[in-house]
N, C-alpha and C positions, 0 to 999 in steps of 0.2 A: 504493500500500500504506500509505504514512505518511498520507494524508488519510483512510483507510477507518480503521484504530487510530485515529484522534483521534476521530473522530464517533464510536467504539465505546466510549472510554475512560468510567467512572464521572465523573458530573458531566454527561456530555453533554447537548446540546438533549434526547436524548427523555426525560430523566430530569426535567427539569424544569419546574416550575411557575415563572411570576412570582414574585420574591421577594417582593413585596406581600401575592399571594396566600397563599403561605405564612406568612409570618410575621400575617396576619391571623385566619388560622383556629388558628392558634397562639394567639393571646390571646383568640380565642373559646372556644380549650378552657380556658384557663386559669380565663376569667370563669365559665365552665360548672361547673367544680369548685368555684370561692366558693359560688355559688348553691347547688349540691346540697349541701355540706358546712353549712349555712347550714340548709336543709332535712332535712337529716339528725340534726342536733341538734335538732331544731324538732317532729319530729313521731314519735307514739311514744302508747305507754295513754295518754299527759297531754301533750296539746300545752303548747307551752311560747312566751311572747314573745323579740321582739328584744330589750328588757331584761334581760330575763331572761339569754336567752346571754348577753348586755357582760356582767353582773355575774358569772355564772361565771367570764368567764374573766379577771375580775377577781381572783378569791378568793374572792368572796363568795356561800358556798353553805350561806345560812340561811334557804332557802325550800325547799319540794319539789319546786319546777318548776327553779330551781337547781340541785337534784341531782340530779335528773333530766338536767338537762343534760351535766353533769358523767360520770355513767353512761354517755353516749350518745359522749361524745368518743373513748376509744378504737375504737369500733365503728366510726363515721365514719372514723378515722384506716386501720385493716385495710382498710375498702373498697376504701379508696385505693390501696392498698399493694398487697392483692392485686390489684385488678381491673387496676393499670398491670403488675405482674407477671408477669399470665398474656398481655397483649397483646403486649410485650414477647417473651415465650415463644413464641408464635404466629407473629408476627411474623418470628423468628432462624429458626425451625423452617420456614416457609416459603419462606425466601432462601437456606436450607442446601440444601434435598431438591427445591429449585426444585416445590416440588407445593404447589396454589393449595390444596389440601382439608387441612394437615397442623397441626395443633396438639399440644397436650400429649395432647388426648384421643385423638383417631382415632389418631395414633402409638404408643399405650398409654405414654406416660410418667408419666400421673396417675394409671393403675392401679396401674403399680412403686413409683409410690411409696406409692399407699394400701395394697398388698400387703406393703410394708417396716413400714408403720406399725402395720398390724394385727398379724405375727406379732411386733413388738416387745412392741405392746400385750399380746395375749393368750396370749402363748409365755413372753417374759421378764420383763411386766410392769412394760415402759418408760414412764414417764408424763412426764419431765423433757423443757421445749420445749428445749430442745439438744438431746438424745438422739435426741430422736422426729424434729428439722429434721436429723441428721445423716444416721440410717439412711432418710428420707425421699427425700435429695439419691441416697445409694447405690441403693436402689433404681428410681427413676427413671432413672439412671445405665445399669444393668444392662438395664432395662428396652431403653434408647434402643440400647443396643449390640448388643443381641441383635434387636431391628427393622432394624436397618441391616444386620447382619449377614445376617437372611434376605434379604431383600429384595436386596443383592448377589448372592444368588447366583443362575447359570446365567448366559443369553446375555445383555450388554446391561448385566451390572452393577446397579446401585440406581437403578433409573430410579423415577417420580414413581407410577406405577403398582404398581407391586411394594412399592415402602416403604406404600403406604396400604393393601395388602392384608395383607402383615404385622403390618402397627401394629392394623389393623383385626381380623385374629386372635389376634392375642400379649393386647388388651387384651382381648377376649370369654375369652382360654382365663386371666386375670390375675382379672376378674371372678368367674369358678367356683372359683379359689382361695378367694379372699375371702371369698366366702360358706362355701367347706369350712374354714376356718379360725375364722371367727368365732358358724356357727349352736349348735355344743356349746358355747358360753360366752353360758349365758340371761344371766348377770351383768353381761354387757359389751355386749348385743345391743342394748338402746335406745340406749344412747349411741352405738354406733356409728352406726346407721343413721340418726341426726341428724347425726353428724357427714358420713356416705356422700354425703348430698345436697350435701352445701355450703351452709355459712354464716356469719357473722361475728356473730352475735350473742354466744358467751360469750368475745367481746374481751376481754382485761387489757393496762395498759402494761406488766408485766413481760415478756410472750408476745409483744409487737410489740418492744421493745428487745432481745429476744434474734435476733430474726429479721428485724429492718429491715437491720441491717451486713450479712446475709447476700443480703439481695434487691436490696442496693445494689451488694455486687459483683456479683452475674449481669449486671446492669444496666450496669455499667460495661462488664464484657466485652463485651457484643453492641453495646452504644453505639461502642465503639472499634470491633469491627469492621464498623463499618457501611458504609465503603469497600469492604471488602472482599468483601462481600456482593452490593454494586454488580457488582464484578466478577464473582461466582458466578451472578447472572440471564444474563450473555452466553454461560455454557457454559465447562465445564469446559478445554479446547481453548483457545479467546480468549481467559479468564483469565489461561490460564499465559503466552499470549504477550503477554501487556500486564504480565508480570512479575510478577503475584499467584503469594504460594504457595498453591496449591489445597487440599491437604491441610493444613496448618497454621489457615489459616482457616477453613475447614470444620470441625475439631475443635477451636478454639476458639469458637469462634458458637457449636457445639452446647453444647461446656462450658458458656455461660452460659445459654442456653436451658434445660439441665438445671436447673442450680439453682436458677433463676426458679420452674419448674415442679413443681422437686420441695418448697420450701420452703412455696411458696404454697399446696400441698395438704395438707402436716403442718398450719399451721395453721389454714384454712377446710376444708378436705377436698377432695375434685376437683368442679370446678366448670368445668361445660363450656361454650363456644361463645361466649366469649368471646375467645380466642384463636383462633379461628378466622375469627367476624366482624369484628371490629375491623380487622385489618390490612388487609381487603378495601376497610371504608368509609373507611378514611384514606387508601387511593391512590386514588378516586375525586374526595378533595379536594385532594390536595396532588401526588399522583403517586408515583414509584416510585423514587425517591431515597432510600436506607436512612439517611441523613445527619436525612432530617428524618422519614423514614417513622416510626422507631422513636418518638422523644422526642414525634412527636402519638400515638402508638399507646397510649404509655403514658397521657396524659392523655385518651385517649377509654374504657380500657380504665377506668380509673379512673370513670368520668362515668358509663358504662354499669352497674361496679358498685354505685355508690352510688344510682344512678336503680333500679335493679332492689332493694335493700335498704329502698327507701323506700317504693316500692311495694307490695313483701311488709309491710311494716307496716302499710298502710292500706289496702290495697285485702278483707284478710278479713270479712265480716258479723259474725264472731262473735267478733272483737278478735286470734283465734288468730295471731302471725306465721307467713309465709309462705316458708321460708327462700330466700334468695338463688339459688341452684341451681336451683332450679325456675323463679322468674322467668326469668332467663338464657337457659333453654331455652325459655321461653314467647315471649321475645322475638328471641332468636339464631335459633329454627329458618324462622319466616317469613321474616325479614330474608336472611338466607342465598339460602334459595329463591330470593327476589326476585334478589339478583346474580350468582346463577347468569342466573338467566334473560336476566337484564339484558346479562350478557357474552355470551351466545348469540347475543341478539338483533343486538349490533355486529359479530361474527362474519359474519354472513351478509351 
């Protein structure tokens, strides 16, 4: 019995990669985010040189490709923020409800929170980023509680099935809100529906220093519980007998998960399949150790959105950007597919 608990306990052989391994693809992500951040400042209406950034971010912004550069560094910065964010998100949310398919999106949490944001917006006419990150987090919140809650009920409890059916109806019946709420307000309807997609283009450093403290605690939460998360893939059962509290970690990981999810949509809006891919292709490289799962997630999650933000900049014929959300899903829904398949195939 004492030799089966040990090979079962978080940390075990199956959880682990070579620390070489890991820690190398670590500083692969690292080098990945210089690079795109690097590129993200760089290209844009007016491409810009490598002196050009040094001298920015010297000071010195008495050229126009200068400030140009300077315009472009919050935006870079958000990428970052969000895209490690929502991976992060994805990531807690999948080692909570043990289901390979579950992010902010299909669990409807990005809805609750675009549904808190719109009736703030055009109900009470919230526009302050505290305000709109607060009733963001609440609504995401409400959202996740009432998904778990269906999803518990009947035979079996909240199994991995029932929470994505849920999530998958709660965000369809959260959608028809949205639109019942926001199509009488012609005044507010372009702007939301750029905002609807997701994107990072009308970055400010006021709107990221309001809401970095907050995506750093979500962050911190689910990073601490990353053990314990270990524990919640062996089953609710094994858990408890290796000493985890099941419930306590379970609605803390979610707590952070929420707020990841609910803040990163007040500011870029819901931006899907990011959270859902990511965590997939980081245990294919490192493995399923939530110790190291999380902190590459966030730096792939991050790499992903700045690669898709760069893209949307240059990839249109007719200069128009492209916003981020759309690439996302232009690149998240075949990737997906593929490790679906891919886990099929080892399956058999």
């Amino acid at each position: 019995m004492t030799s089966t608990a040990t090979a079962l306990k978080p940390g075990a052989a199956h959880l682990r990669r070579p620390a070489l391994v890991r820690t190398t693809w670590l500083l692969i992500g690292v080098a990945v985010i210089v690079v795109l951040s690097i590129l993200s400042v760089s290209f844009g209406v007016r491409a810009v040189s490598l002196d050009d950034i040094l001298a920015a971010f010297a000071g010195h912004d008495d050229t126009v490709a200068q400030a140009a550069v300077i315009k472009r560094m919050p935006r870079t910065a958000l990428a970052i923020l969000v895209g490690a964010a929502l991976a992060l998100s994805g990531a807690a949310m999948q080692a909570v409800t043990r289901n390979p398919i579950a992010d902010p999106g299909i669990l409807g949490v990005s809805n609750g929170a675009s549904l808190a944001v719109v009736i703030g917006l055009a109900v009470f006419g919230v526009t302050g980023a505290f305000t709109q990150m607060f009733i963001a987090v609440l609504g995401a919140a409400v959202a996740a509680v009432f998904v778990y809650t269906v999803g518990s009920l009947g035979q079996g409890g909240a199994t991995p099935l029932k929470l994505a059916l849920a999530g998958a109806a709660t965000s369809a019946a959260l959608a028809s809100l949205i639109s019942a709420v926001m199509l009488p307000r012609v005044d507010l309807l372009q702007a939301f529906q750029s905002w609807q997609v997701g994107g990072v283009g009308g970055a400010e450093w006021p709107r990221i220093a309001i809401t970095a403290p907050a995506l750093a605690i979500g962050a911190l939460i689910c990073i601490a519980c990353a053990r314990g998360m270990n524990s919640l893939a062996l089953g609710d059962d094994l858990a408890a007998g290796l000493g985890e509290n099941v419930f306590r970690t379970r609605l803390v990981s979610a707590a952070g998960a929420v707020i990841l999810a609910g803040v990163a949509t007040a500011i870029a809006g819901p931006i899907g399949f990011v959270g859902l891919v990511i965590p997939h292709f980081c245990r294919m490289l490192i493995g399923t150790d939530h110790r190291w799962l999380l902190p590459f997630s966030a730096l792939a999650g991050a790499a992903l959105l700045l690669a898709s933000d760069i893209i949307g900049r240059v990839i249109s014929p007719s200069g128009e950007e492209i916003q981020v959300g759309i690439i996302t899903a232009v690149i998240g829904a075949p990737f997906f597919i593929w490790i679906v398949r891919r886990q099929k195939v080892r399956e058999l």
